[in-house]
N, C-alpha and C positions, 0 to 999 in steps of 0.2 A: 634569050639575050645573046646578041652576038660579041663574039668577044676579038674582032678587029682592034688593036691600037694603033693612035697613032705612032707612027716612028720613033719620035722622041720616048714617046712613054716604052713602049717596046723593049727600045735600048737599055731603058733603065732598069727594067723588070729583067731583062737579060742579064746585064751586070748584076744584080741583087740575087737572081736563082744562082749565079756561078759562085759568087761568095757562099753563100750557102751549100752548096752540092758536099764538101768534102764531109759537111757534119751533118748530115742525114742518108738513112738510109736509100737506096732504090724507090722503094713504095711512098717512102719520107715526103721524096724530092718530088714525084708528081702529083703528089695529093696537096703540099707548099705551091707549086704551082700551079695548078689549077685555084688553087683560093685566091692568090695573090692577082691571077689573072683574070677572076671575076670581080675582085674589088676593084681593078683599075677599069675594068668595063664599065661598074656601075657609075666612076667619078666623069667616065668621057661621055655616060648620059646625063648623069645631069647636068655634066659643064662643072663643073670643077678641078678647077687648076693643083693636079698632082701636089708644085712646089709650094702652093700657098694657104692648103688645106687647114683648117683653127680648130676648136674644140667643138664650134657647133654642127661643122663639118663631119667631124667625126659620131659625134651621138647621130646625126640622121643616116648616119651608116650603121651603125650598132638598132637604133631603130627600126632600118630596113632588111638588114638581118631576122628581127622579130617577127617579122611578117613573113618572112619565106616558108613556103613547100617544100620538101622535101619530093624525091618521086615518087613516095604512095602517097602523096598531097595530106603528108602531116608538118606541124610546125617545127620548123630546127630543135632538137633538144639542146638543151643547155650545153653540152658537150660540144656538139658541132658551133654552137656561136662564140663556145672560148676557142674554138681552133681557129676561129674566123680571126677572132679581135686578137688573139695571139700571132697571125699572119701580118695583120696591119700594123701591130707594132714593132715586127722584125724588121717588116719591110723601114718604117719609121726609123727607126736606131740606124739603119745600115744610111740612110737620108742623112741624118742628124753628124751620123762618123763618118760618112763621106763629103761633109759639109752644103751641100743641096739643101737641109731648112735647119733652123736654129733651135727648133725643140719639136719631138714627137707628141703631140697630142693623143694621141691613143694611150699615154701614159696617165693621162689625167681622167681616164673613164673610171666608173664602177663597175668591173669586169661579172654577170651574171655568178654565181657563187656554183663550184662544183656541187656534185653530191658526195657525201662521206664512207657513203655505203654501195657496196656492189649491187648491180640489177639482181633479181630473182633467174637470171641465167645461171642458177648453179643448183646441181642436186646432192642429195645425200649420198654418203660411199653405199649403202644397200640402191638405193635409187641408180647410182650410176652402176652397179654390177649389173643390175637389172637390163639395164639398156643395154650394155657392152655384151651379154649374154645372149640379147635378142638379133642385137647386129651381126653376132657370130654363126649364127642359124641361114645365112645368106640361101644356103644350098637348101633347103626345105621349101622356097618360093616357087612358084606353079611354072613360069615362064623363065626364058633366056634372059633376057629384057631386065625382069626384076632381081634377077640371082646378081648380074652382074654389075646392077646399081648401088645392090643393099651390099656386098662385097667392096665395092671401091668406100662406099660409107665406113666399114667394118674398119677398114685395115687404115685410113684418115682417123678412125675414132680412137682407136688404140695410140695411133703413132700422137695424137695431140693429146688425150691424158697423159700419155707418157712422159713426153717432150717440157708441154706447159706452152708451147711454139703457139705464138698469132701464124693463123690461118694464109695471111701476106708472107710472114716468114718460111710456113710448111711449104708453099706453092713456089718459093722461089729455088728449092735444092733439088739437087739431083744427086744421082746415085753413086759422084764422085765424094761427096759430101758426106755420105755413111762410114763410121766405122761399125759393121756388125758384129764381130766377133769381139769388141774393146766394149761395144754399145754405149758409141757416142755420134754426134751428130755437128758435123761443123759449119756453122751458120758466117759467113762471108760479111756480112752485114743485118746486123737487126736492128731495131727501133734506135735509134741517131746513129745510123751509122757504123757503130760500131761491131765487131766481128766476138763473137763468144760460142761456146758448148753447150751443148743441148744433153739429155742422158735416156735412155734408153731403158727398159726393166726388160727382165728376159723374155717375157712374154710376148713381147710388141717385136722386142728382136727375130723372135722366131712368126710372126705373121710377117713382118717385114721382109724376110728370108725369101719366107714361098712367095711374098708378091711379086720381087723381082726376080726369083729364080722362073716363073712362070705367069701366073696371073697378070701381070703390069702389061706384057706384053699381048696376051690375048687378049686382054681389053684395048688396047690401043691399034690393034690389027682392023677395030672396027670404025677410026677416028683418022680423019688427016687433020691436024694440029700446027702450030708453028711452034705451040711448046711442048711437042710430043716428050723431048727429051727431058724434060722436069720432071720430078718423082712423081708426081700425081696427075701431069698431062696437060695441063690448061691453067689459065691464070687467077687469082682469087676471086675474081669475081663469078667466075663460071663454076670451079668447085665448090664454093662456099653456096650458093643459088643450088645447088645438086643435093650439096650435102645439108642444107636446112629443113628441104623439102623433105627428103626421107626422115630426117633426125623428126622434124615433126607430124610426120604419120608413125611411127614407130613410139615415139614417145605418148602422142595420144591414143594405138594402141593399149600400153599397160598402164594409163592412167598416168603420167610421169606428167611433171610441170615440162613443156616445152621449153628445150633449149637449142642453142644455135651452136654454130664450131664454137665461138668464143668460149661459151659455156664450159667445154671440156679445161679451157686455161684458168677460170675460175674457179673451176669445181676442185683442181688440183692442188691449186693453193690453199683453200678451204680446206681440204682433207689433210694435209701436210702440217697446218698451225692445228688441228683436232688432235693429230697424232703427234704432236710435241715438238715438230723439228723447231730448229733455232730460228727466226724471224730471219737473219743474214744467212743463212744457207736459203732457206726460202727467196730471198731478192735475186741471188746468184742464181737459180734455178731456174726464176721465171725471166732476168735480166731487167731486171728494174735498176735504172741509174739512182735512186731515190731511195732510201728505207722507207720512206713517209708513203711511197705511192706501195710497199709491202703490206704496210700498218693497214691499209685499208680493210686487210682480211679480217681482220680482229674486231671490229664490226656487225661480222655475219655471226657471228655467235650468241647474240643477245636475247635470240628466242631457244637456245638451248641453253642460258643461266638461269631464264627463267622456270624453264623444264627442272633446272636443277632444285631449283628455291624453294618451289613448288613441292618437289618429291623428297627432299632432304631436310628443310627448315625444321627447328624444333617445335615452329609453333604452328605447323602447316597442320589443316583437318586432317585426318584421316575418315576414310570411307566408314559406311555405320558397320560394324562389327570388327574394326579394327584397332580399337581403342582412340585415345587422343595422345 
């Protein structure tokens, strides 16, 4: 689909991303834009007047959303079609408060229902020592090649357990952005925009240390880049694509559920509400505007109450020779 507008349309999409730009992030604003700009593609195919767009208008867009591919020609998950319909009805509101139409229809949909529960992107604290021990082994690989792939993996894997940072986040800082010796990390912009602290464990501090004392550079001696100068060299798309690929041969290695970078921001949270911290130090760490979108963590624990129930109950079996 090509995404030419007409001029009229254009302008207005232009006006709408600039109202928006100051409350989203960098990553925010072009992943807003690209949606916004494929919805209004799809209304100047099929002929549908931007300003006069109704409600049935809007469902055969929500419908056509259902139908789409993704690029490995899977169907939208539910995720991606609320970011869709959450798109068209910003854009709507900003129509509506700039007086351009009299009511957003996109408010009168039934938006597809999230899910309550995190994806199986998350391992156990043994689970994830496991992995983080094997990614740490970089220099026992046969080849150049592989030392200095499973190494740039290593010293990403640390720095996102640590952090709790999205992967969009991790790839947009550089090395003006670290305090090592405070170990903290200052993020200019995260998810809406807003600028917060990231925190460091001494561990990650000290692999972070050597990477840019030495290793960042010898790696990127081998690379002409345009974001050589970013901590990890390249944009999310390309470290994330690098680092999935190893995360899952190394994970399928030791038998581990594959997970993706995300995984490590998941798995942190997880371990953190296990290990007792307070749900609002939890939201501050990961930057969640929301306690609600925190609470989600509390979810993943319902097959270890049942482990509990199971092992602890008064009136649970015991094995034969164990009494009742």
């Amino acid at each position: 689909m090509g995404y030419v507008l007409p001029v009229a349309t254009a302008d207005l999409l232009e006006e709408f991303l600039q109202a928006k730009r100051p409350r989203v992030s960098v990553q925010g604003y072009a992943a807003l834009s690209g949606r916004a700009r494929r919805m209004l593609s799809w209304f100047e195919i099929e002929e549908i007047d931007v300003l006069a767009l109704g409600i049935a208008e809007a469902l055969r867009y929500q419908a056509w959303l259902s139908e789409r591919l993704d690029d490995e020609g899977k169907p939208y998950s539910v995720g991606t079609m609320h970011n869709y319909l959450k798109t068209a009805r910003a854009f709507y509101d900003y129509l509506v408060t700039t007086e351009r139409v009299k009511a957003n229809p996109f408010r009168e949909l039934r938006y597809p229902r999230l899910p309550e529960h995190l994806s199986r992107n998350v391992l156990t604290e043994a689970e994830m020592g496991a992995l983080l021990s094997e990614l740490s082994r970089f220099d026992e690989l046969p080849t150049w090649y592989a030392r200095e792939r499973r190494y740039r993996v290593h010293v990403l894997a640390e720095f996102l357990y640590a952090t709790g940072l999205r992967i969009a986040e991790a790839c947009s800082l550089t090395e003006v952005d670290l305090d090592l010796e405070g170990g903290f990390v200052y993020l200019k912009e995260g998810k809406g925009g807003k600028p917060r602290t990231a925190y460091l464990t001494p561990y990650a501090m000290a692999v972070l240390t050597e990477y840019l004392e030495g290793g960042a550079s010898a790696i990127r001696r081998n690379y002409v880049r345009h974001l050589g100068h970013t901590l990890f060299g390249a944009n999310k798309g390309r470290v994330a694509t690098v680092a999935n690929r190893e995360l899952a041969a190394v994970c399928t290695k030791l038998a581990l559920p594959v997970i993706t970078t995300h995984g490590f921001r998941h798995s942190l949270g997880t371990h953190l509400l296990r290990r007792g911290v307070d749900m609002r130090h939890i939201q501050v760490i990961l930057g969640h505007e929301a306690l609600g979108t925190t609470q989600v963590y509390t979810h993943v624990d319902k097959e270890d109450l049942r482990r509990s129930l199971d092992a602890f109950h008064p009136r649970t079996w015991r094995h034969e020779g164990e009494g009742v």
